[in-house]
Each structure stands twice: as structure tokens, then as C-alpha cells.
C-alpha positions as CSV (number, residue, x, y, z in Angstrom):
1,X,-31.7,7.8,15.8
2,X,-27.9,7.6,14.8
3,X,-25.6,4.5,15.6
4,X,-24.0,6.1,19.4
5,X,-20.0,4.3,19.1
6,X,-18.1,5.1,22.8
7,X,-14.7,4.7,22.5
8,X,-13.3,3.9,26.4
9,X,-10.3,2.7,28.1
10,X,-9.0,1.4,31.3
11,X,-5.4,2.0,30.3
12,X,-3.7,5.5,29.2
13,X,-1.8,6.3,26.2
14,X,-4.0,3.8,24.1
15,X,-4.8,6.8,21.5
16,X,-8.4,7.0,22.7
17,X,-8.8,10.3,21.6
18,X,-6.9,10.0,18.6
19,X,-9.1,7.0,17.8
20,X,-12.5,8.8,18.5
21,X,-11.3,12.1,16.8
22,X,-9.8,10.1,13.5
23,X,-13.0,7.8,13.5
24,X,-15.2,10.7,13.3
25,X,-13.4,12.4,10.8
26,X,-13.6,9.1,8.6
27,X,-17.2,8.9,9.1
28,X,-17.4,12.3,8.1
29,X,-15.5,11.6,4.8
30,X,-18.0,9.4,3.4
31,X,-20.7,10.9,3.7
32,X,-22.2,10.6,7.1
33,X,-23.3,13.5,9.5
34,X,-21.6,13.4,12.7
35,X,-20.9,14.6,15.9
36,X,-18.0,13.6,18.3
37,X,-19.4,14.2,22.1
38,X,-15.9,14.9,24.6
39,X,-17.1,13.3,27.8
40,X,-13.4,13.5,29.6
41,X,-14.4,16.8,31.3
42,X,-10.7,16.7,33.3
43,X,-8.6,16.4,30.3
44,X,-11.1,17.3,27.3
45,X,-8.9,16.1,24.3
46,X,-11.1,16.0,21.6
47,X,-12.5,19.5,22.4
48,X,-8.6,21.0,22.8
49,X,-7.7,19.1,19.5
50,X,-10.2,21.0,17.6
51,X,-10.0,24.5,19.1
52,X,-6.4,23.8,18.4
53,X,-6.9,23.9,15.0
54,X,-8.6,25.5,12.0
55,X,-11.7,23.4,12.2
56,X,-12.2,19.8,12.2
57,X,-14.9,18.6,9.2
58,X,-17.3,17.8,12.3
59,X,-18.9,19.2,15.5
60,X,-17.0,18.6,19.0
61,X,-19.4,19.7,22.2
62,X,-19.3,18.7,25.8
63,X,-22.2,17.0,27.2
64,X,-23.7,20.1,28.3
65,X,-23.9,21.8,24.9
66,X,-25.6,18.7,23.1
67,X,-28.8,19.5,22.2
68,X,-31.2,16.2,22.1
69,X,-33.7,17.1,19.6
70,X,-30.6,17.9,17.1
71,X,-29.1,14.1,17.5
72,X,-32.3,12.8,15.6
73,X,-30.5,14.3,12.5
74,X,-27.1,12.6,13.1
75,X,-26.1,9.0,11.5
76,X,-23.5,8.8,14.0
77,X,-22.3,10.0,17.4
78,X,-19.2,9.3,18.8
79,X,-18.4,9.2,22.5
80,X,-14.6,10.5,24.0
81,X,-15.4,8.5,27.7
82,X,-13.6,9.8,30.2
83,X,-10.2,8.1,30.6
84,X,-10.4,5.4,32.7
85,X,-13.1,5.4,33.7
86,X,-15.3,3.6,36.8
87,X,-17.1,0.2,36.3
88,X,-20.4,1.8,37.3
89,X,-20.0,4.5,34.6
90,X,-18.9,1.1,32.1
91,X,-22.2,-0.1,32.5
92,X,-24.5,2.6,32.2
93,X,-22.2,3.0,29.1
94,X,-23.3,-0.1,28.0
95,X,-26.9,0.8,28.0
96,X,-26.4,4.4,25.9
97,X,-23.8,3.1,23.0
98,X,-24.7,1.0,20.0
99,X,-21.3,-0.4,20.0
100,X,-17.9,0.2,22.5
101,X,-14.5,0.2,21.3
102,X,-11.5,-0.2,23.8
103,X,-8.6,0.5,22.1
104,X,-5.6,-1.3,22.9
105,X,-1.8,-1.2,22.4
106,X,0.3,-4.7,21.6
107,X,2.0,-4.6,24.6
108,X,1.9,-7.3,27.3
109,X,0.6,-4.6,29.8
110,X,-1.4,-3.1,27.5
111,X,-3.2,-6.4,26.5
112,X,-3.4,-7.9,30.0
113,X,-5.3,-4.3,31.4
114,X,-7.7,-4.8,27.9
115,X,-8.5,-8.2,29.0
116,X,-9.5,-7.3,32.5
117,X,-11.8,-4.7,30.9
118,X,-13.3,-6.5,28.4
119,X,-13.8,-9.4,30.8
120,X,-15.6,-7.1,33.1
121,X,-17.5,-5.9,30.4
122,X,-19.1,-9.5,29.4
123,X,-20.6,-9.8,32.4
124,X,-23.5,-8.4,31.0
125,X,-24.4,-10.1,28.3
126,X,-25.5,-6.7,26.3
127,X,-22.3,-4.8,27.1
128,X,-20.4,-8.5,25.9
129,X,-22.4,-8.4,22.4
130,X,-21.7,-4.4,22.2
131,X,-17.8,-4.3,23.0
132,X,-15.0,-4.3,20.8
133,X,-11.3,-4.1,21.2
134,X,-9.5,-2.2,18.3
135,X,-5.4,-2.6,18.4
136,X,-3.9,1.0,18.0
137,X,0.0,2.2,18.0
138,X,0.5,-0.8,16.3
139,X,4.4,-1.3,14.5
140,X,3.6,-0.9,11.2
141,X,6.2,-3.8,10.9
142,X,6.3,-7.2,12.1
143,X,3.5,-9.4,13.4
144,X,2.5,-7.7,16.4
145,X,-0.8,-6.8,15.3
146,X,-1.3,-10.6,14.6
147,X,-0.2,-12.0,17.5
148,X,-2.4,-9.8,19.6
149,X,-5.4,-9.9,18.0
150,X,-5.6,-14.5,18.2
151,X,-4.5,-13.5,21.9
152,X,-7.4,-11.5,22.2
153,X,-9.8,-13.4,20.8
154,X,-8.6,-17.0,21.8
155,X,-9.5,-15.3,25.2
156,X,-13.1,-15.0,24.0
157,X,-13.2,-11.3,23.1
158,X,-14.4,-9.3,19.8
159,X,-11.3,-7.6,18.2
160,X,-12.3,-5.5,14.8
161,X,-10.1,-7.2,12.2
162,X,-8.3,-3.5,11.4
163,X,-5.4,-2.8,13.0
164,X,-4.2,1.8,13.8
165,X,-0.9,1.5,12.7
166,X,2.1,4.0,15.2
167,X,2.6,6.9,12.8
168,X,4.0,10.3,13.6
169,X,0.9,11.3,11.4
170,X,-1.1,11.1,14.6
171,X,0.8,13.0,17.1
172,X,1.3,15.7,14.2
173,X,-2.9,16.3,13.7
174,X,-2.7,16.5,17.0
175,X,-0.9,19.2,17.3
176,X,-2.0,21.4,14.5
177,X,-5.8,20.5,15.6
178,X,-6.3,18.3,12.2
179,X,-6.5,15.4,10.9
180,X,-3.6,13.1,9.9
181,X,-4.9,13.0,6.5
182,X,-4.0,16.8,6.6
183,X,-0.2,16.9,7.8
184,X,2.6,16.8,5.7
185,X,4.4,13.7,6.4
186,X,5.3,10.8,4.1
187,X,2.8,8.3,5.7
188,X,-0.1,10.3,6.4
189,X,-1.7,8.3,3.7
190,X,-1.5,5.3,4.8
191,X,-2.4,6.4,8.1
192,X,-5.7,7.8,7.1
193,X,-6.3,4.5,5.1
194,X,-5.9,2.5,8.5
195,X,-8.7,4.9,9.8
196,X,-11.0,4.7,6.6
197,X,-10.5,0.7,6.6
198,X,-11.7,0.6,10.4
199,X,-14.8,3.0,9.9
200,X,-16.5,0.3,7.3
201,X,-16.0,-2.6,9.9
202,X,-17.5,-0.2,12.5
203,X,-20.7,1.5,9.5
């Protein structure tokens, strides 16, 4: 069966979406076959970001259109949760997905709203040893990402030792239904190396 990786969040404007979509892409890149599952029915990112566009190098469904049997030929599967979504859904999350990212910004808010979830979340000791917070729309000066991360885990929590760097990269794939790797600006590069980096700490 392929690794299931959920990507949730308690707190908007965390680049969820651009995290799951980007994440799947990277996967995709090296080799792996996989499929990005858009769970947010009320917004539906992922699914808009690739009908936007002329074809991301993986499939997007809804839930309804996954077909089980196919899944067994997958390495990976990536969930888009719905955004914030409720506790009871967090833990029946917990019991589906291999691992759980919740991205974060480096914001005071930001960070204090991640550390409520990821405190609810090791409660249970499986959804504890599954969850891990990712900093994303990080400066791509300064030692934000730094700071943040020892916060995080001086609290007691995972945090995956790659940090999404803020580029205008993202917001651009967006847009055209691509990936940043694909835009024409000066730092798509080393945005998509950001992305690559993070996919080998998560397979």
C-alpha cells in the first residue's frame, strides 16, 4: 500500500495547499507514482490549481472519484484536509495517514495556533508519533526559520528540519495551474529545491 501523508491546518493562509500540491509534484519528480486526494470539498484548491493549468505531472481527484483497488499501485498519496478542520475529523485522520504535516508560518499567531494543534494532536499517542509541523512562508532572510523551529520543538513537538521559503514562485504556479519549478521568475529554483529537500525528509 503506498505511504498516505495528510497535510492539515488549524490556521489559514499557512500554504496548505501549496504545500500538498508542491510535495506531490516533488515526489512525482523522482520517480514515485502519486496521487494528491483534494479533501476541502468547500474550497477545493488543489483540484482548481490543476484544472487551472495545462496539467500537473500527477493525478488530482476528490474523494469520490478515488478508486480503492487503483491506490494499491501508488507509492504515495497525499491528502489536501479540509481547512481547518474539526478535532473529531483530526483523529480519524490520525488513524488513515502514515504521517501528518501541519504547516506553519513564523509568526507569533501562527506558531501559537500550531502549538494548540499539535498539542491536541499528542493526545493520542499514534497521532503524537505520526505529526509533523513543517515551517512554510518562511523569509528567505534572517533567522526566523531558526528561531521557530527550537520554539517548536523545545515545546515537545516534531518539526521536519526543512524550512518553504516565501517566494513569489508559489503564488505564480498557482495561478498558471503549475508548479513553481515551471514559472519564470528568478527564484523559482531555489524554491523548488526547498520543496525537493523536504520530500527526502518526508520519503
Amino acid at each position: 500500500m503506498p505511504k498516505v501523508i495528510a497535510v492539515t491546518s488549524e490556521k489559514g493562509g499557512v500554504g496548505k495547499s501549496t504545500l500538498a500540491v508542491h510535495l506531490a509534484g516533488a515526489l512525482a519528480e523522482r520517480g514515485l507514482a502519486v496521487l494528491l486526494i483534494d479533501e476541502d470539498g468547500r474550497v477545493g484548491s488543489s483540484v482548481r490549481w490543476a484544472q487551472r493549468g495545462p496539467g500537473l505531472p500527477f493525478e488530482v481527484l476528490e474523494p469520490e472519484d478515488v478508486k480503492p483497488k487503483a491506490l494499491t499501485s501508488l507509492d504515495a498519496v497525499l491528502i489536501d484536509t479540509e481547512g481547518r478542520p474539526k478535532r473529531k475529523e483530526l483523529r480519524a485522520l490520525a488513524e488513515r495517514a502514515d504521517l501528518i504535516l501541519v504547516p506553519t508560518g513564523v509568526s507569533p499567531l501562527e506558531l501559537e495556533a500550531t502549538a494548540e494543534l499539535m498539542a491536541f494532536l499528542a493526545r493520542d499517542a499514534q497521532a503524537a508519533r505520526k505529526s509533523r509541523a513543517v515551517l512554510t512562508r518562511v523569509p528567505p532572510v534572517g533567522r526566523a526559520a531558526e528561531d521557530a523551529r527550537e520554539d517548536l520543538r523545545d515545546a515537545g513537538y516534531k518539526v521536519l528540519n526543512t524550512s518553504v521559503r516565501q517566494y513569489a514562485a508559489y503564488q505564480r504556479a498557482a495561478e498558471e495551474g503549475v508548479l513553481c519549478r515551471d514559472v519564470r521568475d528568478d527564484r523559482a529554483a531555489a524554491a523548488w529545491d526547498d520543496i525537493l529537500t523536504l520530500s527526502r525528509e518526508v520519503i
